[in-house]
C-alpha positions as CSV (number, residue, x, y, z in Angstrom):
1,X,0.0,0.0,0.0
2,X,2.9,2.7,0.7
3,X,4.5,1.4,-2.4
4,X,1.1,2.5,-4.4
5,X,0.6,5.7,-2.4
6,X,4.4,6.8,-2.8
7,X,4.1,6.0,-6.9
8,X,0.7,8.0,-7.0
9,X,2.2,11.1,-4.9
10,X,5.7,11.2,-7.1
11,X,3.4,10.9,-10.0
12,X,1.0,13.3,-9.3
13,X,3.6,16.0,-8.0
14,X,6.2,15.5,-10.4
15,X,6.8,18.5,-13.1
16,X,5.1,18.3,-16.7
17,X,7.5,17.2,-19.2
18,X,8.4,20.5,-21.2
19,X,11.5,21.7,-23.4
20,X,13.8,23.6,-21.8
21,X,13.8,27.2,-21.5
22,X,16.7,28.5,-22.9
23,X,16.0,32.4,-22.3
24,X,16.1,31.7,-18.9
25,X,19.6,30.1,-19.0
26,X,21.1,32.7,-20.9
27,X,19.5,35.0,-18.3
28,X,21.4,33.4,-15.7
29,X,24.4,33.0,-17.5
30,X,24.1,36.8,-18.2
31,X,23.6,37.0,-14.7
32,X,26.7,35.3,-13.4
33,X,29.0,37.1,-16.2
34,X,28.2,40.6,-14.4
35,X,28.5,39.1,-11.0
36,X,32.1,38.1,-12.3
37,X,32.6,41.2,-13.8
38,X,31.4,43.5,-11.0
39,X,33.8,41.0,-8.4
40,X,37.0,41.9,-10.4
41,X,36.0,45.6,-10.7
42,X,35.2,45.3,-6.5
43,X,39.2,43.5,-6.3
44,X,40.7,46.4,-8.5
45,X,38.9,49.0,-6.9
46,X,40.3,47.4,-3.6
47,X,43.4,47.5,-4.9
48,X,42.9,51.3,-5.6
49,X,42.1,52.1,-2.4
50,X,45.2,50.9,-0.6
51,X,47.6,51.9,-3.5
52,X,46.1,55.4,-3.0
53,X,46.4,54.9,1.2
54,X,49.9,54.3,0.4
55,X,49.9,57.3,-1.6
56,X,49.0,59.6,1.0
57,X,50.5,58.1,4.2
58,X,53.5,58.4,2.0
59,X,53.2,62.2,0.8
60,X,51.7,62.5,4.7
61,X,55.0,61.3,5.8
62,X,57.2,63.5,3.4
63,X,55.2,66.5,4.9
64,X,56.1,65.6,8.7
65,X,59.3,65.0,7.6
66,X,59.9,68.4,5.7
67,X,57.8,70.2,9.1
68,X,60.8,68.9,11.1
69,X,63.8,70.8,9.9
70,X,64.1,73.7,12.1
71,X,63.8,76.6,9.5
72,X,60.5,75.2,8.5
73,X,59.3,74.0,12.0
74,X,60.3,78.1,13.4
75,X,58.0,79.4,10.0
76,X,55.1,76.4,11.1
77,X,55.5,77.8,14.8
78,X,55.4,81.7,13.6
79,X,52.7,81.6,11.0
80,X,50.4,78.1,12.0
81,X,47.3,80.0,10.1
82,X,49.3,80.1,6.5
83,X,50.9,76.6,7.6
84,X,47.5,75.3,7.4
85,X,46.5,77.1,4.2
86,X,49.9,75.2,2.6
87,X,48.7,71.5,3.9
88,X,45.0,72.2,3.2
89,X,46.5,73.1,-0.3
90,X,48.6,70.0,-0.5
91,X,46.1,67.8,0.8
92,X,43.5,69.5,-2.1
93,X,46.5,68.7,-5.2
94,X,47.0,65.0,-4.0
95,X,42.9,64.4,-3.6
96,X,42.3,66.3,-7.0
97,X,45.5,63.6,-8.4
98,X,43.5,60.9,-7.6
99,X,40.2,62.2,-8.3
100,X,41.0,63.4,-11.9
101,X,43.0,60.0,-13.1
102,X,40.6,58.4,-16.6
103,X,38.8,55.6,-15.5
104,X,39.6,53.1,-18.2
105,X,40.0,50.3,-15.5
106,X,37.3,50.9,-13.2
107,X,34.3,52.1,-15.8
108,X,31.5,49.8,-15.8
109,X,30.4,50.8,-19.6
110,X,30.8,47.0,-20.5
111,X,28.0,46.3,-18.3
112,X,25.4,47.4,-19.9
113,X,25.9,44.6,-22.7
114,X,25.6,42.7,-20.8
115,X,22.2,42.7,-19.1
116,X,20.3,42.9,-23.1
């Protein structure tokens, strides 16, 4: 009797025999080619990010360093109000440096192909 029941119940819940639906494949594979695609864009933009960390604490460093010698630590000590102008200045050209590189690497244009 459970050998019955259990045919009847995989019969009667088993899915209709159909061809197979080939938009909806290529809309996952289309989905899992931008997921790829946005997971190396997410890497290099990590890589980016501490390159340009690197950047700063490096140019950051340079500027301690330089605010050291005595001439310009007597100037930073006489004048703190146009020392902070210069670094605010500084701090402006390295941000605009990074800012204003092209985006060839990190532009998500090939996207859009993608998703059509």
């Amino acid at each position: 009797m459970a050998d019955e029941f259990e045919d009847f119940l995989s019969a009667a819940l088993a899915p209709a025999e159909r061809v197979p639906d080939r938009q909806f494949v290529a809309r996952v594979q289309a989905g899992i080619a931008i997921e790829e695609q946005l997971s190396a864009q997410r890497r290099r933009a990590i890589a980016d990010l501490a390159r340009q960390l690197v950047a700063l604490a490096a140019v950051a460093g340079g500027l301690w360093w330089i605010s050291r010698a005595p001439p310009v630590a007597m100037w930073l000590v006489d004048s703190p109000a146009q020392a902070l102008a210069i670094l605010l200045l500084a701090f402006a050209f390295v941000v605009a440096t990074f800012v204003l590189r092209p985006a060839s690497a990190n532009d998500f244009s090939g996207l859009a192909r993608l998703r059509n």
